[in-house]
C-alpha positions as CSV (number, residue, x, y, z in Angstrom):
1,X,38.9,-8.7,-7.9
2,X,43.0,-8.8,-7.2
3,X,43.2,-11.7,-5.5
4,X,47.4,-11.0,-5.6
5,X,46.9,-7.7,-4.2
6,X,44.4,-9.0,-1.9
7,X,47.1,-11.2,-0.4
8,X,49.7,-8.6,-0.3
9,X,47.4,-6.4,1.6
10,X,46.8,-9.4,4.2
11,X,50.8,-10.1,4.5
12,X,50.6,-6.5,5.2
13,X,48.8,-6.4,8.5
14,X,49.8,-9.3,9.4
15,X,53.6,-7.8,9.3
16,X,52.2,-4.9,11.0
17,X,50.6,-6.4,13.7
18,X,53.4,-8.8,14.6
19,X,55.6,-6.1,14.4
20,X,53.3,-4.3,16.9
21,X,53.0,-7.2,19.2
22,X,56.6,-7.6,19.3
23,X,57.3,-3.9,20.4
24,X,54.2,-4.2,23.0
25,X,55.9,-7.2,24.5
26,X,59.5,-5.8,24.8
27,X,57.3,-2.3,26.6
28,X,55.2,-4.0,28.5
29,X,58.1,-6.7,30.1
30,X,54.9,-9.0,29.5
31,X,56.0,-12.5,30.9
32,X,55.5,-16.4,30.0
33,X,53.0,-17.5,32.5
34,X,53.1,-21.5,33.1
35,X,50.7,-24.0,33.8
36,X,46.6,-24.1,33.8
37,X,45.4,-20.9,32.0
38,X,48.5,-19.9,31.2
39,X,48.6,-22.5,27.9
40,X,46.0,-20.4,26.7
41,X,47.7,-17.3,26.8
42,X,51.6,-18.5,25.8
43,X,48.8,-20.2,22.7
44,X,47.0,-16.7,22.1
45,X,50.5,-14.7,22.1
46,X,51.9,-17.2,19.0
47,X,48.7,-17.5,17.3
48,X,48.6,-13.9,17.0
49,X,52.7,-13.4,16.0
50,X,51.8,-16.0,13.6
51,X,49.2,-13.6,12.2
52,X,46.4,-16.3,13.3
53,X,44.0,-13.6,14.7
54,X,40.9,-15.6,14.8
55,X,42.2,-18.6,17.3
56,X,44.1,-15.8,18.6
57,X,41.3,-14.1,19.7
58,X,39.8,-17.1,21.2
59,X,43.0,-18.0,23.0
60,X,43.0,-14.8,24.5
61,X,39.1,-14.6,25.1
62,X,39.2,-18.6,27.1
63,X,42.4,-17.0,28.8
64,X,40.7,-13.9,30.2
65,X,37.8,-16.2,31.4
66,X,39.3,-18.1,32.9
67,X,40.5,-14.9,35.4
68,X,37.2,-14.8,36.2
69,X,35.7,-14.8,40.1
70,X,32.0,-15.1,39.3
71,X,31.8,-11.4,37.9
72,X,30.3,-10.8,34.0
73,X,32.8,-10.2,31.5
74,X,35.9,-10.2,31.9
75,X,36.5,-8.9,35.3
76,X,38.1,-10.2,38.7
77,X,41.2,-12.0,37.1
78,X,44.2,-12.3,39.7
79,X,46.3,-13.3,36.9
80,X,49.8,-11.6,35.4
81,X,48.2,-7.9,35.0
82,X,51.0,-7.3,32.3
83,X,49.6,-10.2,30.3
84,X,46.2,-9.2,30.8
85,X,46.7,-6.0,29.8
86,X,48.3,-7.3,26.4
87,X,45.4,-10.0,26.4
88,X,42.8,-6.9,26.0
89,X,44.5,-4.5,23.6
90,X,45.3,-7.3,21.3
91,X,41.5,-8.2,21.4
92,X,40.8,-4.6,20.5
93,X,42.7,-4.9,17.9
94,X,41.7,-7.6,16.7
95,X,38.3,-6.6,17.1
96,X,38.6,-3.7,15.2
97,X,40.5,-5.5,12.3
98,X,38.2,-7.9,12.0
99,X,35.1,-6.0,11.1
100,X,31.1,-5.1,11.6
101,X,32.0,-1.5,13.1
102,X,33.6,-1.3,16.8
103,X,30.8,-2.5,18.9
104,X,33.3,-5.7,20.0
105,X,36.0,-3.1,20.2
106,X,34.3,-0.6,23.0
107,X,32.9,-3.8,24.9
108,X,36.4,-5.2,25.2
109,X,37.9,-1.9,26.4
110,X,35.0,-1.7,28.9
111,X,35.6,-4.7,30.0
112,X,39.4,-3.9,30.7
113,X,38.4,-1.2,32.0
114,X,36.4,-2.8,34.7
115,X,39.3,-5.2,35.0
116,X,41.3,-2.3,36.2
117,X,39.5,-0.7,38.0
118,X,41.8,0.3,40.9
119,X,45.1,0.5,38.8
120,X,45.4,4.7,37.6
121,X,47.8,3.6,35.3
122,X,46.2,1.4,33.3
123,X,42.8,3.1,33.5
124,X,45.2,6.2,32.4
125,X,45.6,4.2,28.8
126,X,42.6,2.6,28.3
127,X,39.7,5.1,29.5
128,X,41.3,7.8,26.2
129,X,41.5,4.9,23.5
130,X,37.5,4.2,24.5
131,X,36.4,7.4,24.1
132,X,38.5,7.8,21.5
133,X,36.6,4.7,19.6
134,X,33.6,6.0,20.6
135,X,34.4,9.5,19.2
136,X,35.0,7.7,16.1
137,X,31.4,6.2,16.0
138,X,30.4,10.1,17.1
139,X,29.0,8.6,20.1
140,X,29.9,12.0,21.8
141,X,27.8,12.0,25.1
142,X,28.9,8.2,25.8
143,X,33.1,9.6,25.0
144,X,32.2,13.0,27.0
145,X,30.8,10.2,30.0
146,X,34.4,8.2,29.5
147,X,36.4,11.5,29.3
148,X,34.5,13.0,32.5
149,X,35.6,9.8,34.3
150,X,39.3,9.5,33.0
151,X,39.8,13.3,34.2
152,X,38.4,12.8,37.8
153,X,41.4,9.9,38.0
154,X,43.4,10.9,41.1
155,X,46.5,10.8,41.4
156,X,46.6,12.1,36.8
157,X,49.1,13.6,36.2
158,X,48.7,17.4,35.2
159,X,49.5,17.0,31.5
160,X,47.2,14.2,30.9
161,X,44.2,15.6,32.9
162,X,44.5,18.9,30.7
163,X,44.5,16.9,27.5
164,X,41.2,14.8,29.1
165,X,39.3,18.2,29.5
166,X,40.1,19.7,26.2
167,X,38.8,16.6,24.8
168,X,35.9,16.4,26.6
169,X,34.8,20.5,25.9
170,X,35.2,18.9,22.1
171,X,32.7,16.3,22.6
172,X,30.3,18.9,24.7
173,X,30.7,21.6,21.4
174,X,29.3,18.7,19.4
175,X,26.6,17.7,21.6
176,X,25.8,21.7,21.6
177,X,26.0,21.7,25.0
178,X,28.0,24.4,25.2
179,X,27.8,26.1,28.8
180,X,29.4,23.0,30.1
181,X,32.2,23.3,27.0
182,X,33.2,26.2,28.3
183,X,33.3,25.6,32.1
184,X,35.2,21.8,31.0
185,X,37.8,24.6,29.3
186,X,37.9,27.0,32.6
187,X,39.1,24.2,33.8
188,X,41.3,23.3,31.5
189,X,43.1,26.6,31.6
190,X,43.3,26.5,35.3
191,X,45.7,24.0,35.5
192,X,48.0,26.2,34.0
193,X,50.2,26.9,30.8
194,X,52.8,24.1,31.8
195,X,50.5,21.6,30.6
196,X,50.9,22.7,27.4
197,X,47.2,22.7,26.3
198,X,46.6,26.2,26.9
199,X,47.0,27.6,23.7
200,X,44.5,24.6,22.1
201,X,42.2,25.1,25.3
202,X,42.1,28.9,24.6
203,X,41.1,28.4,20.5
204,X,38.2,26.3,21.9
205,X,37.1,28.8,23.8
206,X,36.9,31.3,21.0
207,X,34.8,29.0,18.9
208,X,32.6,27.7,21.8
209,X,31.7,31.5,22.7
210,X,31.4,32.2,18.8
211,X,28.8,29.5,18.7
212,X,27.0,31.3,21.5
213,X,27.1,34.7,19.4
214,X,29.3,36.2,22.1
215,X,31.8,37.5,19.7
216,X,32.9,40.3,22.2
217,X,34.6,37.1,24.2
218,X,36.0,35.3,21.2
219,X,37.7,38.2,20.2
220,X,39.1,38.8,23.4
221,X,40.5,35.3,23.5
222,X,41.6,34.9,20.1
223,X,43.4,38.4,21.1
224,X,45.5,36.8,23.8
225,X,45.9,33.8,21.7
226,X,47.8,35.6,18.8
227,X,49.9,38.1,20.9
228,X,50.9,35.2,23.2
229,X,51.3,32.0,20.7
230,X,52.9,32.4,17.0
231,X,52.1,28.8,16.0
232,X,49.1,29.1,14.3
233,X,49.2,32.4,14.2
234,X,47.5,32.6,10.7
235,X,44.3,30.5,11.5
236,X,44.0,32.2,15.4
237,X,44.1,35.5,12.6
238,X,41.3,35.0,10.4
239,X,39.0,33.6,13.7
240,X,40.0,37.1,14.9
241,X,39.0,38.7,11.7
242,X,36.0,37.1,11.6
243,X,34.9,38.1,15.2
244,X,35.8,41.7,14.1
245,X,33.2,41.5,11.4
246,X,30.4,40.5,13.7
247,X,31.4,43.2,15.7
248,X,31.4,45.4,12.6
249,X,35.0,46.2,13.2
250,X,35.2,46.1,9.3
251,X,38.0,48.2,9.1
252,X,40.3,46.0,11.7
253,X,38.3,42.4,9.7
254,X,40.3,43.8,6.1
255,X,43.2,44.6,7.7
256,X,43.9,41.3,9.0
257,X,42.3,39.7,5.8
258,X,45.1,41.4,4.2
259,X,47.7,40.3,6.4
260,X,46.6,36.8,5.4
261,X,47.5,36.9,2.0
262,X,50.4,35.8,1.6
263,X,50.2,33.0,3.9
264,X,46.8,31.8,5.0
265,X,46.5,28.0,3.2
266,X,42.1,28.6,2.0
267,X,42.9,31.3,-0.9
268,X,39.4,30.5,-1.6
269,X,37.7,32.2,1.8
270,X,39.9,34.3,2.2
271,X,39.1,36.2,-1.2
272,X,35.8,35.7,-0.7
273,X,36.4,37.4,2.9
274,X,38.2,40.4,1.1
275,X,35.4,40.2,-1.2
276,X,32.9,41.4,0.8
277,X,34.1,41.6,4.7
278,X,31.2,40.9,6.7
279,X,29.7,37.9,5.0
């Protein structure tokens, strides 16, 4: 084993993670807090600059306890919610850096989570990045339960909720649960084109109704999608064409196939599509 490139590789992160600590702090306005718990967290926030994630970790950990009212975990703190806040994503991070797959990770989202409870903003930041872990583990229903939380938030602004709901008709396709895919999308598309999710929300659509065979509906979508939105034009194409073969609209499938040529990335599928249209 390298044991030079091993250490280069450590200096590495720890560059990168003090460099991200240092940008978090000048974002967040996070504060020196003096006196009682407060060592513990002016100790955590060096440790980790210094790259010293393990006492950081329980710096951090003794000062988020010590928040505490009573309550499991982490919640009921009163303390500097700036410093919390950068108390529990630097525990997820360092949770996730330090190995054995993300199981500390989600439990110390959840638990900031339940430590903001009543502050949208926060809960706005840390309800995507858990179900964005969990999607990572493809722990879809427990993401989908996350996402369907994050997107009842009141008060979320527009944008956000519509990226919450495309999300969460993702994690529904992959738990094949597909009626309530496409009514997460309908609403999704409701909220209007000025979210700018309604071209993404649209090509879910079409592959949510092409997993239900109901390739009258993708083609209708992926329709709209390619007279109204040039930006993937060629992959929104060869959806269409596709749809047109199970429709045994071979005629309209080659056409488009055709059309491709010079600029669809898969040469491979696409020749085989040109092939033999229909397969």
């Amino acid at each position: 084993m390298n044991t030079a490139r091993q250490g280069s590789e450590k200096g590495a992160a720890r560059r990168l993670f003090a460099l991200g600590a240092l940008c978090l702090a000048l974002v967040c306005g996070c504060s020196r807090e003096s006196g009682g718990p407060a060592t513990a967290f002016n100790q955590a926030r060096e440790a980790y600059l210094n790259g010293d994630f393990a006492h950081s970790r329980q710096l951090y950990e003794a000062y988020l306890k010590s928040g505490q009212t009573g309550q499991p975990g982490y919640s009921g703190g009163q303390f500097n919610p700036a410093n919390r806040e950068e108390a529990f994503w630097r525990l997820a991070l360092i949770s996730g850096l330090s190995g054995g797959g993300k199981t500390r990770t989600v439990e110390v989202l959840e638990a900031a989570i339940g430590d903001f409870v009543d502050d949208r903003d926060k809960l706005a930041v840390f309800m995507p990045e858990l179900a964005r872990v969990l999607e990572s583990e493809r722990k879809y229903a427990k993401a989908a339960d996350v996402l369907t939380r994050y997107t009842e938030i009141d008060g979320l602004p527009q944008e956000q909720r519509a990226v919450g709901l495309l999300r969460l008709a993702k994690d529904y396709r992959r738990l094949k649960k597909l009626p309530q895919a496409k009514q997460t999308l309908d609403r999704c598309l409701g909220l209007g084109p000025q979210t700018g999710q309604e071209s993404a929300c649209l090509a879910e659509l079409a592959l949510v109704a092409a997993m239900q065979n109901n390739w009258t509906e993708a083609a209708k979508v992926l329709e709209k999608l390619v007279a109204d939105d040039q930006r993937q034009v060629a992959e929104n194409l060869f959806a269409l064409a596709e749809a047109y073969e199970n429709l045994d609209r071979k005629n309209d499938a080659l056409r488009i196939y055709k059309e491709l040529l010079p600029s669809y990335p898969n040469k491979v599928a696409l020749a085989a599509r040109l092939e033999q249209p229909g397969r």
